[in-house]
MARKE-831810 format. One record per residue (C-alpha): x, y, z. Coordinates in steps of 0.05 Angstrom, whole numbers, plus 5000, padded with zeros to 4 digits. Example, Ala and Ser with C-alpha at 12.3 -4.5 7.8 and 13.67 -1.06 7.14 Angstrom:
% residues 2
524649105156;527349795143;
END
This chain:
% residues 335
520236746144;525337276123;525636886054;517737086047;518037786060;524037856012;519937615968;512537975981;516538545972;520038515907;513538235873;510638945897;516839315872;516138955804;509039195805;510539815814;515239905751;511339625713;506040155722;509340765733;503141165724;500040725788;501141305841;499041785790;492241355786;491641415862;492442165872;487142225807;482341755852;483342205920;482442795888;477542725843;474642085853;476441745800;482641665755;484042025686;478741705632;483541315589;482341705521;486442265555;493141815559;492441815483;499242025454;498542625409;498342545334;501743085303;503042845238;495342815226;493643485263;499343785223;495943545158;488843865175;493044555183;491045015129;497845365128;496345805064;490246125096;494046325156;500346605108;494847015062;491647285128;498447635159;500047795086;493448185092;495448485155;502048725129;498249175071;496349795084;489549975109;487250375040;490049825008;485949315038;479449665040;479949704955;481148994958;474048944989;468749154940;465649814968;458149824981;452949784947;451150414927;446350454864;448950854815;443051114790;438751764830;443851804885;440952234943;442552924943;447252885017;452152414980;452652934933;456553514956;461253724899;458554024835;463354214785;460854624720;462054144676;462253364709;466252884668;464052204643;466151874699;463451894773;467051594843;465451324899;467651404975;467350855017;462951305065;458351394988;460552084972;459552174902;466552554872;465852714801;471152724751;472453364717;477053474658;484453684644;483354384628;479454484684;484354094735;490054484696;486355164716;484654964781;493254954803;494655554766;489155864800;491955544867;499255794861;497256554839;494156624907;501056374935;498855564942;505755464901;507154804874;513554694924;507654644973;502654134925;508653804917;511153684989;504053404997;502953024946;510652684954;509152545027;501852265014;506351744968;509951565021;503751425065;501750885011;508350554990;511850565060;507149895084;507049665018;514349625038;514149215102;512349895145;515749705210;518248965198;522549255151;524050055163;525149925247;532150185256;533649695294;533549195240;539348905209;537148665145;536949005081;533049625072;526749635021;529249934949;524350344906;526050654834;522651304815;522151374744;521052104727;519852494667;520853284648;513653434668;509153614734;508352854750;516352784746;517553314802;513352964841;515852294832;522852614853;519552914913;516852194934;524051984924;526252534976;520352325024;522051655018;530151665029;528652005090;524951465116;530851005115;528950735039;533950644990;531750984937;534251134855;532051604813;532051474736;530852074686;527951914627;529352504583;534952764616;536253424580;528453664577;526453814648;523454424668;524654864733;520654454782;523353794766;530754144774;527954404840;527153754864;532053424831;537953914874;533653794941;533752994925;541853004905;542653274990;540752625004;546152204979;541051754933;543151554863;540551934799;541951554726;539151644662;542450974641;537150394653;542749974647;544850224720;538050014754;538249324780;535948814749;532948544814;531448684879;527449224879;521149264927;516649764890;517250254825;514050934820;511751164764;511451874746;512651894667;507852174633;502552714639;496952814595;500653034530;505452394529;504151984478;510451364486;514651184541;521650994510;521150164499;527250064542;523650424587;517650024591;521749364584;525449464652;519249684690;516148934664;521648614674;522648804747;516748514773;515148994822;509549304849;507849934811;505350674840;503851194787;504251914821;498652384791;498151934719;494652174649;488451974643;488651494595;494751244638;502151174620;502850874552;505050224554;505050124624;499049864666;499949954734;496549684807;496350324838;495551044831;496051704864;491652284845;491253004873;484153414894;479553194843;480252594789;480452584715;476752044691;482351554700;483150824651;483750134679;490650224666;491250714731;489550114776;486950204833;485751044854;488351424912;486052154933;489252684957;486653224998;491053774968;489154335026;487954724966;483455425002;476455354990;476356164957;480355764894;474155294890;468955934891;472156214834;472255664787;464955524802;466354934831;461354654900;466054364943;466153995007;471453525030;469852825023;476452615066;473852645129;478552445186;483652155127;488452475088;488551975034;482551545013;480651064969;475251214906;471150624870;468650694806;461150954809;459550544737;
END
Protein backbone atom coordinates (compact mmCIF):
# COMPACT_ATOMS: atom_id res chain seq x y z
CA UNK A 1 0.00 0.00 0.00
CA UNK A 2 2.89 2.37 0.93
CA UNK A 3 4.61 1.15 -2.44
CA UNK A 4 1.32 2.79 -4.28
CA UNK A 5 1.34 6.04 -2.80
CA UNK A 6 5.11 6.41 -3.40
CA UNK A 7 4.32 5.96 -6.49
CA UNK A 8 0.87 8.19 -7.17
CA UNK A 9 2.97 10.68 -5.94
CA UNK A 10 6.05 10.91 -7.98
CA UNK A 11 3.96 10.40 -11.25
CA UNK A 12 2.29 13.83 -10.00
CA UNK A 13 5.70 15.40 -9.17
CA UNK A 14 6.92 14.37 -12.71
CA UNK A 15 3.90 16.10 -13.99
CA UNK A 16 4.43 18.87 -12.50
CA UNK A 17 8.05 19.58 -14.01
CA UNK A 18 7.21 18.89 -16.87
CA UNK A 19 4.80 21.81 -17.02
CA UNK A 20 6.10 24.38 -15.02
CA UNK A 21 3.72 26.89 -16.35
CA UNK A 22 0.71 24.36 -14.89
CA UNK A 23 0.02 26.58 -11.63
CA UNK A 24 0.48 29.59 -13.70
CA UNK A 25 -2.54 28.06 -15.99
CA UNK A 26 -4.59 27.65 -12.80
CA UNK A 27 -4.31 31.11 -11.24
CA UNK A 28 -5.08 32.46 -15.15
CA UNK A 29 -8.34 30.14 -14.90
CA UNK A 30 -9.46 31.56 -11.25
CA UNK A 31 -8.96 34.81 -12.05
CA UNK A 32 -10.02 35.29 -15.21
CA UNK A 33 -11.69 32.33 -16.21
CA UNK A 34 -9.69 31.05 -18.48
CA UNK A 35 -5.91 30.63 -19.08
CA UNK A 36 -3.53 32.95 -21.27
CA UNK A 37 -4.62 32.37 -25.20
CA UNK A 38 -1.58 30.49 -26.41
CA UNK A 39 -0.38 33.15 -29.08
CA UNK A 40 0.71 35.22 -26.03
CA UNK A 41 3.47 32.45 -24.84
CA UNK A 42 4.98 33.24 -28.25
CA UNK A 43 8.70 33.98 -27.68
CA UNK A 44 9.64 37.41 -29.04
CA UNK A 45 11.33 37.76 -32.36
CA UNK A 46 13.70 40.42 -32.22
CA UNK A 47 15.79 39.79 -35.03
CA UNK A 48 12.69 40.38 -37.30
CA UNK A 49 11.18 43.38 -35.30
CA UNK A 50 14.71 44.77 -35.35
CA UNK A 51 14.77 44.55 -39.20
CA UNK A 52 11.32 46.47 -39.68
CA UNK A 53 13.12 49.40 -37.52
CA UNK A 54 13.63 52.31 -39.71
CA UNK A 55 16.71 53.47 -37.78
CA UNK A 56 17.73 56.37 -40.31
CA UNK A 57 14.37 58.09 -39.91
CA UNK A 58 14.61 58.14 -36.24
CA UNK A 59 18.60 59.47 -36.49
CA UNK A 60 17.38 62.37 -39.24
CA UNK A 61 14.47 63.27 -36.82
CA UNK A 62 16.74 64.13 -33.48
CA UNK A 63 19.25 65.46 -36.06
CA UNK A 64 16.31 67.85 -36.81
CA UNK A 65 15.74 68.50 -33.27
CA UNK A 66 19.31 69.38 -32.61
CA UNK A 67 19.17 72.45 -35.39
CA UNK A 68 18.15 75.45 -34.49
CA UNK A 69 14.61 76.63 -34.75
CA UNK A 70 15.36 79.42 -37.70
CA UNK A 71 17.23 76.84 -39.16
CA UNK A 72 14.62 74.40 -39.43
CA UNK A 73 11.78 76.62 -40.39
CA UNK A 74 14.05 77.60 -43.85
CA UNK A 75 14.37 74.04 -44.34
CA UNK A 76 10.50 74.08 -44.71
CA UNK A 77 9.42 75.97 -47.74
CA UNK A 78 7.51 79.12 -46.43
CA UNK A 79 3.94 79.65 -47.57
CA UNK A 80 2.48 80.19 -50.31
CA UNK A 81 2.33 83.60 -50.76
CA UNK A 82 1.76 84.78 -54.49
CA UNK A 83 4.17 87.01 -55.51
CA UNK A 84 2.22 88.96 -57.61
CA UNK A 85 -0.46 92.05 -56.05
CA UNK A 86 0.45 91.29 -52.48
CA UNK A 87 -2.12 93.07 -50.16
CA UNK A 88 -1.24 96.28 -48.92
CA UNK A 89 -1.00 94.99 -44.73
CA UNK A 90 1.96 92.65 -45.79
CA UNK A 91 3.41 95.62 -47.00
CA UNK A 92 4.69 97.89 -44.42
CA UNK A 93 8.15 99.07 -45.53
CA UNK A 94 8.58 101.39 -48.50
CA UNK A 95 11.94 102.44 -49.32
CA UNK A 96 12.52 105.23 -52.16
CA UNK A 97 14.00 103.25 -54.36
CA UNK A 98 13.10 99.12 -53.85
CA UNK A 99 15.73 96.90 -55.30
CA UNK A 100 15.19 94.01 -57.71
CA UNK A 101 14.70 91.69 -55.24
CA UNK A 102 11.74 91.28 -52.67
CA UNK A 103 11.56 88.85 -49.24
CA UNK A 104 9.43 87.16 -47.54
CA UNK A 105 8.60 86.61 -43.70
CA UNK A 106 7.34 83.55 -42.67
CA UNK A 107 4.34 85.60 -41.07
CA UNK A 108 4.22 87.15 -45.31
CA UNK A 109 5.73 90.48 -44.61
CA UNK A 110 7.00 91.70 -47.73
CA UNK A 111 10.84 93.25 -46.92
CA UNK A 112 12.31 94.80 -49.90
CA UNK A 113 15.82 94.91 -50.82
CA UNK A 114 17.38 98.26 -51.19
CA UNK A 115 20.84 98.97 -52.53
CA UNK A 116 24.45 99.54 -51.18
CA UNK A 117 24.53 103.16 -51.19
CA UNK A 118 21.46 103.43 -49.59
CA UNK A 119 22.29 100.65 -46.79
CA UNK A 120 25.81 102.45 -46.67
CA UNK A 121 23.88 105.87 -45.82
CA UNK A 122 21.53 104.35 -43.66
CA UNK A 123 24.76 103.43 -40.78
CA UNK A 124 26.39 106.57 -41.29
CA UNK A 125 23.24 108.20 -40.72
CA UNK A 126 22.79 105.75 -37.60
CA UNK A 127 26.18 106.43 -35.86
CA UNK A 128 26.00 110.51 -36.30
CA UNK A 129 23.03 110.44 -34.04
CA UNK A 130 25.32 108.36 -31.56
CA UNK A 131 23.97 104.59 -32.78
CA UNK A 132 27.96 103.94 -33.10
CA UNK A 133 29.10 100.89 -34.76
CA UNK A 134 30.64 99.39 -31.30
CA UNK A 135 26.91 99.09 -30.61
CA UNK A 136 25.75 97.53 -34.41
CA UNK A 137 28.50 95.50 -33.82
CA UNK A 138 27.81 94.04 -30.31
CA UNK A 139 24.45 93.18 -31.92
CA UNK A 140 25.10 91.92 -34.87
CA UNK A 141 28.19 89.59 -33.16
CA UNK A 142 25.76 88.31 -30.56
CA UNK A 143 22.80 87.65 -33.16
CA UNK A 144 25.78 85.23 -34.72
CA UNK A 145 26.01 83.56 -31.88
CA UNK A 146 22.23 82.96 -31.56
CA UNK A 147 22.51 81.01 -35.03
CA UNK A 148 25.83 79.13 -34.81
CA UNK A 149 25.67 78.20 -31.00
CA UNK A 150 22.89 75.08 -31.89
CA UNK A 151 24.41 74.63 -35.02
CA UNK A 152 27.09 73.64 -32.56
CA UNK A 153 25.36 71.09 -30.38
CA UNK A 154 23.70 74.05 -28.11
CA UNK A 155 23.57 72.27 -24.79
CA UNK A 156 24.79 68.60 -25.64
CA UNK A 157 27.87 70.11 -26.28
CA UNK A 158 28.44 73.76 -24.45
CA UNK A 159 26.85 72.22 -20.78
CA UNK A 160 29.73 72.79 -18.47
CA UNK A 161 29.35 69.94 -17.10
CA UNK A 162 30.52 68.06 -20.03
CA UNK A 163 33.73 66.52 -20.38
CA UNK A 164 34.26 66.15 -23.94
CA UNK A 165 35.78 68.46 -26.29
CA UNK A 166 34.47 71.84 -26.80
CA UNK A 167 32.94 72.88 -30.40
CA UNK A 168 35.80 74.84 -32.53
CA UNK A 169 34.79 77.64 -34.98
CA UNK A 170 37.37 79.71 -37.26
CA UNK A 171 36.50 83.29 -38.06
CA UNK A 172 37.97 84.40 -41.11
CA UNK A 173 38.09 88.18 -41.19
CA UNK A 174 39.12 90.76 -43.54
CA UNK A 175 40.18 94.69 -43.16
CA UNK A 176 36.60 95.78 -43.75
CA UNK A 177 33.06 96.33 -41.73
CA UNK A 178 32.16 92.61 -42.18
CA UNK A 179 35.76 91.65 -40.62
CA UNK A 180 35.01 93.58 -37.29
CA UNK A 181 32.19 91.85 -37.01
CA UNK A 182 33.33 88.47 -37.64
CA UNK A 183 35.95 89.24 -34.76
CA UNK A 184 33.16 90.39 -32.59
CA UNK A 185 31.29 86.93 -33.19
CA UNK A 186 34.62 85.40 -32.26
CA UNK A 187 34.48 87.38 -28.84
CA UNK A 188 30.70 86.38 -28.41
CA UNK A 189 31.41 83.03 -29.09
CA UNK A 190 34.69 82.33 -26.75
CA UNK A 191 32.61 83.54 -24.07
CA UNK A 192 30.29 80.94 -24.50
CA UNK A 193 32.78 78.27 -23.76
CA UNK A 194 33.70 77.85 -27.78
CA UNK A 195 37.03 77.49 -28.82
CA UNK A 196 37.46 79.84 -31.18
CA UNK A 197 40.57 81.16 -33.91
CA UNK A 198 40.69 84.03 -35.61
CA UNK A 199 42.54 84.19 -39.09
CA UNK A 200 43.35 87.68 -40.74
CA UNK A 201 43.49 87.67 -44.10
CA UNK A 202 45.30 90.88 -44.93
CA UNK A 203 47.01 91.35 -41.90
CA UNK A 204 48.58 94.80 -42.35
CA UNK A 205 45.30 96.59 -43.95
CA UNK A 206 42.77 96.77 -41.20
CA UNK A 207 41.10 99.77 -40.26
CA UNK A 208 40.15 101.15 -36.66
CA UNK A 209 37.11 99.03 -36.00
CA UNK A 210 38.55 95.76 -36.88
CA UNK A 211 41.65 96.81 -34.44
CA UNK A 212 38.90 97.64 -31.95
CA UNK A 213 37.86 94.32 -31.90
CA UNK A 214 40.70 92.68 -32.60
CA UNK A 215 42.35 94.13 -28.80
CA UNK A 216 38.83 93.27 -27.07
CA UNK A 217 39.07 89.53 -28.73
CA UNK A 218 43.09 89.11 -27.72
CA UNK A 219 41.44 89.52 -23.56
CA UNK A 220 40.12 86.41 -24.20
CA UNK A 221 43.00 84.20 -24.58
CA UNK A 222 41.77 82.87 -28.24
CA UNK A 223 44.34 82.41 -31.03
CA UNK A 224 44.84 85.08 -33.88
CA UNK A 225 47.12 83.89 -37.13
CA UNK A 226 47.48 85.17 -40.41
CA UNK A 227 49.27 81.85 -41.39
CA UNK A 228 46.53 79.36 -42.76
CA UNK A 229 49.01 76.94 -42.29
CA UNK A 230 48.24 77.25 -38.40
CA UNK A 231 44.37 76.43 -38.75
CA UNK A 232 43.71 72.85 -38.44
CA UNK A 233 43.31 70.88 -40.93
CA UNK A 234 40.39 69.15 -39.17
CA UNK A 235 38.18 69.31 -36.55
CA UNK A 236 36.57 72.24 -36.82
CA UNK A 237 32.65 72.47 -36.14
CA UNK A 238 31.70 75.61 -38.16
CA UNK A 239 33.66 78.57 -40.17
CA UNK A 240 32.54 82.18 -40.28
CA UNK A 241 32.94 84.01 -42.92
CA UNK A 242 33.39 87.64 -42.86
CA UNK A 243 35.83 88.40 -45.94
CA UNK A 244 34.63 90.47 -48.15
CA UNK A 245 32.27 93.46 -48.42
CA UNK A 246 30.90 94.81 -51.46
CA UNK A 247 34.15 96.24 -53.12
CA UNK A 248 36.11 92.76 -52.83
CA UNK A 249 36.67 91.38 -55.85
CA UNK A 250 39.11 87.79 -54.83
CA UNK A 251 39.58 86.06 -51.76
CA UNK A 252 43.32 84.90 -51.70
CA UNK A 253 43.20 81.00 -53.32
CA UNK A 254 44.82 79.62 -50.21
CA UNK A 255 42.22 81.20 -48.66
CA UNK A 256 39.40 79.75 -50.36
CA UNK A 257 41.24 76.28 -50.52
CA UNK A 258 41.24 75.77 -46.66
CA UNK A 259 37.64 76.97 -46.22
CA UNK A 260 36.75 73.88 -48.95
CA UNK A 261 38.82 71.77 -47.67
CA UNK A 262 37.56 71.88 -44.09
CA UNK A 263 34.29 70.72 -44.64
CA UNK A 264 32.50 72.65 -42.35
CA UNK A 265 29.47 74.33 -42.09
CA UNK A 266 29.80 77.88 -43.31
CA UNK A 267 28.17 81.39 -41.77
CA UNK A 268 28.93 84.57 -43.71
CA UNK A 269 28.44 87.65 -41.29
CA UNK A 270 26.80 90.69 -43.25
CA UNK A 271 28.25 89.28 -47.00
CA UNK A 272 28.44 91.40 -50.46
CA UNK A 273 25.85 90.97 -52.38
CA UNK A 274 26.98 89.12 -55.01
CA UNK A 275 28.57 86.97 -52.10
CA UNK A 276 32.19 86.25 -51.24
CA UNK A 277 34.08 85.42 -54.34
CA UNK A 278 34.86 82.05 -54.58
CA UNK A 279 33.13 80.90 -51.69
CA UNK A 280 29.45 79.69 -51.61
CA UNK A 281 28.22 79.38 -48.40
CA UNK A 282 24.92 77.62 -46.40
CA UNK A 283 24.20 80.44 -44.35
CA UNK A 284 24.18 84.07 -43.90
CA UNK A 285 23.75 86.90 -41.56
CA UNK A 286 22.41 90.25 -42.65
CA UNK A 287 21.76 93.49 -40.67
CA UNK A 288 18.23 95.82 -40.87
CA UNK A 289 17.39 95.60 -44.41
CA UNK A 290 18.86 93.19 -47.26
CA UNK A 291 20.73 93.88 -50.41
CA UNK A 292 19.60 91.75 -52.95
CA UNK A 293 21.69 88.88 -51.89
CA UNK A 294 23.08 85.76 -54.70
CA UNK A 295 22.49 82.10 -54.22
CA UNK A 296 25.83 82.10 -53.09
CA UNK A 297 24.65 83.77 -49.56
CA UNK A 298 22.66 80.59 -48.77
CA UNK A 299 20.18 80.65 -46.82
CA UNK A 300 19.35 84.59 -45.16
CA UNK A 301 19.19 85.66 -41.63
CA UNK A 302 17.81 89.16 -40.34
CA UNK A 303 18.79 91.27 -37.95
CA UNK A 304 16.77 93.69 -36.13
CA UNK A 305 19.54 96.29 -35.71
CA UNK A 306 17.45 98.58 -32.93
CA UNK A 307 18.44 101.13 -35.30
CA UNK A 308 15.77 104.53 -33.94
CA UNK A 309 12.97 104.85 -36.13
CA UNK A 310 13.91 109.13 -36.55
CA UNK A 311 17.08 107.50 -38.82
CA UNK A 312 14.40 105.73 -41.02
CA UNK A 313 12.24 109.25 -41.34
CA UNK A 314 15.06 110.92 -42.71
CA UNK A 315 16.11 108.69 -45.40
CA UNK A 316 12.53 108.43 -46.57
CA UNK A 317 12.33 105.18 -45.77
CA UNK A 318 8.40 103.57 -44.32
CA UNK A 319 9.34 101.37 -41.79
CA UNK A 320 7.74 98.95 -39.46
CA UNK A 321 9.41 96.01 -37.87
CA UNK A 322 8.72 92.82 -39.39
CA UNK A 323 10.54 90.86 -36.30
CA UNK A 324 7.88 90.60 -34.18
CA UNK A 325 8.51 88.72 -30.91
CA UNK A 326 12.13 87.47 -32.63
CA UNK A 327 15.20 89.04 -32.80
CA UNK A 328 16.44 87.13 -35.69
CA UNK A 329 14.25 85.74 -38.48
CA UNK A 330 14.37 83.99 -41.42
CA UNK A 331 13.53 85.77 -45.14
CA UNK A 332 12.48 83.60 -48.34
CA UNK A 333 12.97 84.76 -51.57
CA UNK A 334 9.67 86.59 -52.83
CA UNK A 335 10.62 85.41 -56.80
Amino acid sequence: MEIDLVIVVAKVINSNKKNPRHKWTERDEACFGEPIKPHLMKEFDFEKNLALFNKQAVFDKINAQQRPDLVRQTDRSHRGYKTEDTPTRFRQILVPQTGPKEYITDEGMVVPSISASLRDQLFALAQDTEFTFARQAELIGRAVAEIAIPLLGGPHRLNPLNNQQKPLVVVMVGSHRPGALGVNAARQLASQGVDTIVFLSHPMFYDDNVDQELNLFRQTGHKITDTIHELPPSGVDLVVIALADERTQKVPRHVANWVSDSKSVLLAVDPPAHGTPGIPVKYSLVPCLPLAHSPDNGKLFLVNLTIPHKVFTQLSIRYRSPFGPKFVIPLHSKD
